[in-house]
PAMILO-813917 format. One record per residue: x, y, z of N, C-alpha, C in turn; residue in three letters. Coordinates in nm, 2 decimals, decimal comma. Each point is the difference from the previous one (the first is absolute). Layout:
% residues N
NODE n.east n.north   n.up ca.east ca.north  ca.up c.east c.north   c.up code
NODE      X       Y      Z       X        Y      Z      X       Y      Z  ALA
...
//
This chain:
% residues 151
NODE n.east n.north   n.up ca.east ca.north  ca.up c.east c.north   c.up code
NODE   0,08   -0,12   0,00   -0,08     0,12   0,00   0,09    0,13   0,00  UNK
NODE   0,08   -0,03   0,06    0,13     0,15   0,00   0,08    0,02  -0,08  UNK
NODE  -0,01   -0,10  -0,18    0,07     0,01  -0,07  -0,13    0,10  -0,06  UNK
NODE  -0,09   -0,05  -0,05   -0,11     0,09  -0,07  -0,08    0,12   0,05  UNK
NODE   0,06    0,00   0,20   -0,04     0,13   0,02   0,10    0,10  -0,03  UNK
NODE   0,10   -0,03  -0,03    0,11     0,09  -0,06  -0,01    0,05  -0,15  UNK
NODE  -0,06   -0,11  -0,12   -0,06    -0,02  -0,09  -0,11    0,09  -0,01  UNK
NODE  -0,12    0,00   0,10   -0,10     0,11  -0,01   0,05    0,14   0,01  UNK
NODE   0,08   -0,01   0,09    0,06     0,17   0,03   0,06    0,07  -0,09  UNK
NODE   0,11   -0,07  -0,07    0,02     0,02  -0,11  -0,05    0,09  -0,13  UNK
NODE  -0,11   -0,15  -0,02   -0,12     0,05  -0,11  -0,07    0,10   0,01  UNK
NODE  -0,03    0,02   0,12   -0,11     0,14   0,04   0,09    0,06   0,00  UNK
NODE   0,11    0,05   0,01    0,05     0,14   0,01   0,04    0,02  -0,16  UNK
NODE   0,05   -0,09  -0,06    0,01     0,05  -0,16  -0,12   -0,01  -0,01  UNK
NODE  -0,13   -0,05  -0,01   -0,10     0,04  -0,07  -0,04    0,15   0,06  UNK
NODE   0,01    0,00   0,09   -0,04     0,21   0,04   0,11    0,06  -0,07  UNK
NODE   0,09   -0,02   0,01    0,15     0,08  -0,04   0,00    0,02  -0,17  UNK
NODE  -0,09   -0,11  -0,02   -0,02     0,04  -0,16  -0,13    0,07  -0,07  UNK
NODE  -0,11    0,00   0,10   -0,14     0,09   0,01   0,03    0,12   0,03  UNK
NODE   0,18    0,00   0,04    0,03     0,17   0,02  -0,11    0,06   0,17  UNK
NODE   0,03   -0,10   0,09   -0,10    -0,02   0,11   0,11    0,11   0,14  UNK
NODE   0,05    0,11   0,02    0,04     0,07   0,08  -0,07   -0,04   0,14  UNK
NODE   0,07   -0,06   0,09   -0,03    -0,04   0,14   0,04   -0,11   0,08  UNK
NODE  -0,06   -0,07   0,11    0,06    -0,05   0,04  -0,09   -0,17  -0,04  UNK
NODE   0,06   -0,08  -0,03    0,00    -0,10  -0,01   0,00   -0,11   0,14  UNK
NODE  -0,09   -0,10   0,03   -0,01    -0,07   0,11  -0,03   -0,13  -0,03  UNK
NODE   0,08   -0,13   0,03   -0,06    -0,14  -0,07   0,04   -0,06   0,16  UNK
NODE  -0,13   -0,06   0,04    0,01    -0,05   0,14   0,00   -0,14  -0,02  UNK
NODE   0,07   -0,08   0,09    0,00    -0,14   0,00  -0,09   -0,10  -0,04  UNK
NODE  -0,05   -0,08  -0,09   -0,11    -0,09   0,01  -0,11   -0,04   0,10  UNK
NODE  -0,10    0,05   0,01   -0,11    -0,04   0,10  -0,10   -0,10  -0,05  UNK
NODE   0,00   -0,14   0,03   -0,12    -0,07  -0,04   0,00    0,00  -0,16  UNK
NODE   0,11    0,02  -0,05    0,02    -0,06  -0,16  -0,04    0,18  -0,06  UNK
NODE   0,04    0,10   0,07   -0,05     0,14  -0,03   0,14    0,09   0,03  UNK
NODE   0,03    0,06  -0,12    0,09     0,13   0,02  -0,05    0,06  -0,02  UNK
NODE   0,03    0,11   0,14   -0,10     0,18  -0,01   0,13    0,08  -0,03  UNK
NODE  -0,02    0,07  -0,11    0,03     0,12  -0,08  -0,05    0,10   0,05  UNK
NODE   0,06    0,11   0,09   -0,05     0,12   0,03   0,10    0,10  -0,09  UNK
NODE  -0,04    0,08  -0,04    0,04     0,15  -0,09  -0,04    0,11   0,04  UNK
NODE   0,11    0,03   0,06   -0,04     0,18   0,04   0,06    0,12  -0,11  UNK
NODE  -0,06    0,06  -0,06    0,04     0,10  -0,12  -0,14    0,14  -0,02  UNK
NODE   0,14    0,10   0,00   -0,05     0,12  -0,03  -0,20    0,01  -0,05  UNK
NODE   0,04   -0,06  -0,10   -0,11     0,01  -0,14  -0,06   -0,11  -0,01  UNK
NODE  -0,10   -0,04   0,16   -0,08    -0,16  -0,07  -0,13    0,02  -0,09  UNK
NODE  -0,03    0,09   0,00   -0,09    -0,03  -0,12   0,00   -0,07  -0,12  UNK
NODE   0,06    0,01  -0,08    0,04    -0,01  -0,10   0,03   -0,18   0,02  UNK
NODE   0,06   -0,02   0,09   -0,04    -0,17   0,04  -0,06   -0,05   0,07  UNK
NODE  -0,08    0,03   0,06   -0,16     0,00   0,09  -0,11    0,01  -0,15  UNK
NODE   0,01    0,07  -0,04   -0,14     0,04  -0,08  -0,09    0,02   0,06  UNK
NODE  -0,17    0,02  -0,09   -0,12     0,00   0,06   0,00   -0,16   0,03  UNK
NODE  -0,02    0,05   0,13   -0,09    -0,12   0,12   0,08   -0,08  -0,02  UNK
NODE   0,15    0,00   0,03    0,09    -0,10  -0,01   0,01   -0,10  -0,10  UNK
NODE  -0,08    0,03  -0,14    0,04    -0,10  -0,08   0,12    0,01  -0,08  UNK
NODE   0,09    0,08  -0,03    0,15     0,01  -0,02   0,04   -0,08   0,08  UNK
NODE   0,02    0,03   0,14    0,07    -0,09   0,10  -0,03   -0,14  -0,01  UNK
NODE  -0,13   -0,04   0,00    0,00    -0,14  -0,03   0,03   -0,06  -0,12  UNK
NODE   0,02    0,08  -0,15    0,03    -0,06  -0,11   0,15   -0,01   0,05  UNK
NODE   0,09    0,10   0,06    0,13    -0,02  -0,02   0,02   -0,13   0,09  UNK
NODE  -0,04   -0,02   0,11    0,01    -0,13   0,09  -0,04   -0,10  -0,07  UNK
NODE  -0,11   -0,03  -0,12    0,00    -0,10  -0,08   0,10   -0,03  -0,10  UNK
NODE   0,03    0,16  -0,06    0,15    -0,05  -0,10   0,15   -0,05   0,11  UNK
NODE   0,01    0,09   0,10    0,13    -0,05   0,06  -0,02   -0,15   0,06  UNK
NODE  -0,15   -0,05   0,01    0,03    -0,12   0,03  -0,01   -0,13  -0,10  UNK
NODE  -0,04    0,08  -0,14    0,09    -0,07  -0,08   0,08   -0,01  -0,07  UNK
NODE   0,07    0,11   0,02    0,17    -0,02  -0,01   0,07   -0,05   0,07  UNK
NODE  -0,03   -0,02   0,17    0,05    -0,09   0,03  -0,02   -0,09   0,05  UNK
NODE  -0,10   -0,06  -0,07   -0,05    -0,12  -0,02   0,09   -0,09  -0,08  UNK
NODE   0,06    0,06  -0,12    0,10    -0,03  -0,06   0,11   -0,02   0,04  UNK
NODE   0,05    0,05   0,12    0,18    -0,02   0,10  -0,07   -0,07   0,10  UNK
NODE  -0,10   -0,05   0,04    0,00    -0,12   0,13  -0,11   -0,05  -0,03  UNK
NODE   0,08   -0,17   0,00   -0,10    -0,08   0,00  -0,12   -0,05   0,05  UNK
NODE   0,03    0,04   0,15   -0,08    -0,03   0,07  -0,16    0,07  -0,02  UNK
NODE  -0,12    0,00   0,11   -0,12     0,03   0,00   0,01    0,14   0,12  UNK
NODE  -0,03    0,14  -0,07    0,00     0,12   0,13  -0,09    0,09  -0,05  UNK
NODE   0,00    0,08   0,07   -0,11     0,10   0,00   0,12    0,14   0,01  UNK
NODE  -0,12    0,12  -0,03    0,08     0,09  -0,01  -0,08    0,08   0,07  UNK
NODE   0,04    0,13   0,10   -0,11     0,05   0,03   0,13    0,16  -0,04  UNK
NODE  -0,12    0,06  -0,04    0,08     0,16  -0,03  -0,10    0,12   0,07  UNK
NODE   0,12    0,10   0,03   -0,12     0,07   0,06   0,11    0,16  -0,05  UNK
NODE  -0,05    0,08  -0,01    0,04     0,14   0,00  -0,03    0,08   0,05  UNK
NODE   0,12    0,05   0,10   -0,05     0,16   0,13  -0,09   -0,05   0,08  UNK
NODE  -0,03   -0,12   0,04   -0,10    -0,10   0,10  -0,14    0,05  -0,10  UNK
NODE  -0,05   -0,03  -0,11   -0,12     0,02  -0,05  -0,05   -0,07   0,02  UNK
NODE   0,00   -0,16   0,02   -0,08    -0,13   0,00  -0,07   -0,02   0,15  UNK
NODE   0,17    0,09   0,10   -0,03    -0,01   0,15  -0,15    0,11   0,03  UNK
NODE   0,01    0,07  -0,05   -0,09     0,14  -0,03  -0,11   -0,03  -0,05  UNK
NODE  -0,02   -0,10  -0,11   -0,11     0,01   0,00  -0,08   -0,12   0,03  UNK
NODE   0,08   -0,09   0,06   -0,07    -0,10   0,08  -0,06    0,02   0,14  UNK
NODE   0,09    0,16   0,06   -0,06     0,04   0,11  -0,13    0,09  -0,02  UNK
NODE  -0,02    0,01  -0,10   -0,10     0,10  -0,07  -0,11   -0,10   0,01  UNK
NODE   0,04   -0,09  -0,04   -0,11    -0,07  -0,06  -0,07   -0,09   0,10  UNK
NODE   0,04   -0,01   0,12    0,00    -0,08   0,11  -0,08    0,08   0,06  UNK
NODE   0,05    0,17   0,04   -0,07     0,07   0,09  -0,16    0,02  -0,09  UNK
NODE  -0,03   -0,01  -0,13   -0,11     0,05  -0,09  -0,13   -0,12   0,01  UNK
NODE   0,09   -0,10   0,06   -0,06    -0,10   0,00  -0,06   -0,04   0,12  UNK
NODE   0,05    0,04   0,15   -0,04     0,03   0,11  -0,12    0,08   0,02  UNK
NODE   0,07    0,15  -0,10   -0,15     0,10   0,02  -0,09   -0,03  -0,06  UNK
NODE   0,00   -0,04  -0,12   -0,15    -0,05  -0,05  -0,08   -0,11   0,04  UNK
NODE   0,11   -0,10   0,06   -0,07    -0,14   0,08  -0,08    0,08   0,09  UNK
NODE   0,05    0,13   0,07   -0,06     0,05   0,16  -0,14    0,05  -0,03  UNK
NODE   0,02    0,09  -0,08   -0,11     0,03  -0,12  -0,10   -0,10  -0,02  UNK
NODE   0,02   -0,06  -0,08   -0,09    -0,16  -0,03  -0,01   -0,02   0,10  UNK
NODE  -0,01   -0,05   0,13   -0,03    -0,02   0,10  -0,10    0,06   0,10  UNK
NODE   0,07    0,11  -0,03   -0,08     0,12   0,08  -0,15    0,08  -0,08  UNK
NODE  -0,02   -0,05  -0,11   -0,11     0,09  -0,09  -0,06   -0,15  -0,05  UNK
NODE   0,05   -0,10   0,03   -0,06    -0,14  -0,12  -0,02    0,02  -0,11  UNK
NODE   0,07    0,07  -0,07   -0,01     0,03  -0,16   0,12   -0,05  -0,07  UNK
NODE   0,00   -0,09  -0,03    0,13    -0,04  -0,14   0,08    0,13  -0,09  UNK
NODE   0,12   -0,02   0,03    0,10     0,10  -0,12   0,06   -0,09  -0,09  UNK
NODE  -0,01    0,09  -0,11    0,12    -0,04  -0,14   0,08    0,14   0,02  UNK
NODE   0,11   -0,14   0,03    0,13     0,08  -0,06   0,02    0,02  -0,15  UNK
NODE   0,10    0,11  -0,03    0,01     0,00  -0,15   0,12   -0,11  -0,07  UNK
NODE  -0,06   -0,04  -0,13    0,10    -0,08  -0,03   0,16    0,00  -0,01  UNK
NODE   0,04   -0,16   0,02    0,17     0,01   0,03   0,03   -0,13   0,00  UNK
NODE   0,15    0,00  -0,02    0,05    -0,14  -0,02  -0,01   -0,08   0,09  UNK
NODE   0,02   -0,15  -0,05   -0,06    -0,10   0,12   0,10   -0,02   0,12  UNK
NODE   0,12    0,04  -0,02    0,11     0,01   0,11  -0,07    0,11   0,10  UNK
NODE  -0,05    0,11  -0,03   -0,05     0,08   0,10  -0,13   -0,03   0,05  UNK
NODE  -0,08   -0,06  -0,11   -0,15    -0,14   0,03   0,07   -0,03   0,18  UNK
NODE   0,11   -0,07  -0,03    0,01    -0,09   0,12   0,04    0,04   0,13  UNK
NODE   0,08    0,18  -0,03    0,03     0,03   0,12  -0,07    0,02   0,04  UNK
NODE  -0,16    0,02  -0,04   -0,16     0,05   0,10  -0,03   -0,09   0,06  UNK
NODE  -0,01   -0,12  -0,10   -0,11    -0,12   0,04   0,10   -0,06   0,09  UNK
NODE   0,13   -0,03  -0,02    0,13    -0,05   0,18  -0,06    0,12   0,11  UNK
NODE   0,00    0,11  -0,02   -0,02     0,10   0,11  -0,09   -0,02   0,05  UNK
NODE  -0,12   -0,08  -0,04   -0,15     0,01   0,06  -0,01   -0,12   0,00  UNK
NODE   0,05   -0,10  -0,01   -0,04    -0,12  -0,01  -0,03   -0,08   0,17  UNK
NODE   0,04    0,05   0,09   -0,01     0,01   0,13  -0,13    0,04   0,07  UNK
NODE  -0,08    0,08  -0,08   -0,09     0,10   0,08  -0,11   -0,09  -0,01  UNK
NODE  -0,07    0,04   0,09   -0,16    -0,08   0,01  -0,08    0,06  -0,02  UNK
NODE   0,04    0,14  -0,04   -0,16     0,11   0,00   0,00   -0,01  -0,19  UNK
NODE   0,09    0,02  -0,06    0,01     0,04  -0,16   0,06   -0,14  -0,09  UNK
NODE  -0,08    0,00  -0,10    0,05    -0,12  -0,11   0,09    0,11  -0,11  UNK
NODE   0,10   -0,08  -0,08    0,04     0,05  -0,08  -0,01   -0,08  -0,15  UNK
NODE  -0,06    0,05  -0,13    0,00    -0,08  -0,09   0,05    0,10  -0,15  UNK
NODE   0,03   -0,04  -0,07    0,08     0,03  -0,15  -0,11   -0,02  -0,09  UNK
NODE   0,00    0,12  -0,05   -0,14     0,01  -0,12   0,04    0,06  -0,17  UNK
NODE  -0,04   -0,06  -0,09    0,02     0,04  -0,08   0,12   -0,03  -0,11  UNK
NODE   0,04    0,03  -0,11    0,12    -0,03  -0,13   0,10    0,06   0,07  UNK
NODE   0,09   -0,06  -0,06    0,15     0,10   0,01   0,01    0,06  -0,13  UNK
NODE   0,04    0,14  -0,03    0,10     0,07   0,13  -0,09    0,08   0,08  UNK
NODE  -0,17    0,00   0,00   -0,10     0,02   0,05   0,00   -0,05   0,16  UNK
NODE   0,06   -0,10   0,04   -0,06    -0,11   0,10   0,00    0,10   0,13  UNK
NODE  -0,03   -0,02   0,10   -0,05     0,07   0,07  -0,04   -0,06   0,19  UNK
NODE   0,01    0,05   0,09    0,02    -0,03   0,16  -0,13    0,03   0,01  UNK
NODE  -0,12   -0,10   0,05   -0,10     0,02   0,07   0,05    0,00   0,19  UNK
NODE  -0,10    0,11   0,10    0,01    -0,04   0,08  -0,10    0,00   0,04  UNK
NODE  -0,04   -0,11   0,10   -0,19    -0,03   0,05   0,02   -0,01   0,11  UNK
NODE  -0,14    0,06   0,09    0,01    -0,02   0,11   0,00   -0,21   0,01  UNK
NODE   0,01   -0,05   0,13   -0,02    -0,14   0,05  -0,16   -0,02  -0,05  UNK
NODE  -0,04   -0,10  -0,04   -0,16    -0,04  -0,01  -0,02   -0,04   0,12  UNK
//
């Protein structure tokens, strides 16, 4: 594992170094078959995009390029200026207050549509509670967070 975590480190830094990527570079040890890539740089927009879909295309290309230098089975997780940390706390707290809401008024909310990775941070967030159900309505890239009160 410590020949190819030297292997990942590597790779990620010429892949930024050649996107012309100004900042700091972070490739942390393997976790559960997962290297987290943190990037701290002046100008993350531009690799963030709208609603983090830049960021996740580049985490799908970097992990298959190096998919191609290790054999093995891993995950990549990338994140930029903590955006992923940011908006999973976002998305946590949004999902608390409208559960409280739904609970407190018995009226069901729709969330607006979003991708099913952030689908899941609601319905994990709530999946505990006994007053509010959580259910997924609708097409992608439409699909959409129901929240209901308990029947």
């Amino acid at each position: 594992m410590d020949e190819n975590f030297e292997k990942v480190k590597k790779e990620v830094n010429q892949f930024f170094s050649l996107l012309g990527v100004d900042g700091e570079i972070e490739v942390l040890p393997p976790k559960d078959s997962t290297y987290f890539v943190n990037v701290k740089t002046k100008d993350p927009q531009n690799l963030i995009g709208e609603n983090g879909e830049t960021l996740f295309e580049i985490q799908h290309l970097l992990k298959a390029i190096l998919k191609r230098k290790i054999g093995e089975r891993f995950y990549i997780d990338l994140d930029i200026n903590d955006y992923k940390k940011k908006k999973i706390k976002y998305l946590k707290d949004l999902a608390k207050e409208i559960a409280d809401e739904v609970a407190l008024t018995k009226k069901e909310k729709i969330l607006p549509p979003m991708p099913a990775y952030e689908r899941r941070i609601i319905h994990l967030e709530l999946a505990q509670r006994t007053d509010v159900v959580t259910q997924s309505i609708g097409q992608e890239p439409e699909r959409r967070v129901v929240i209901k009160p308990y029947p």
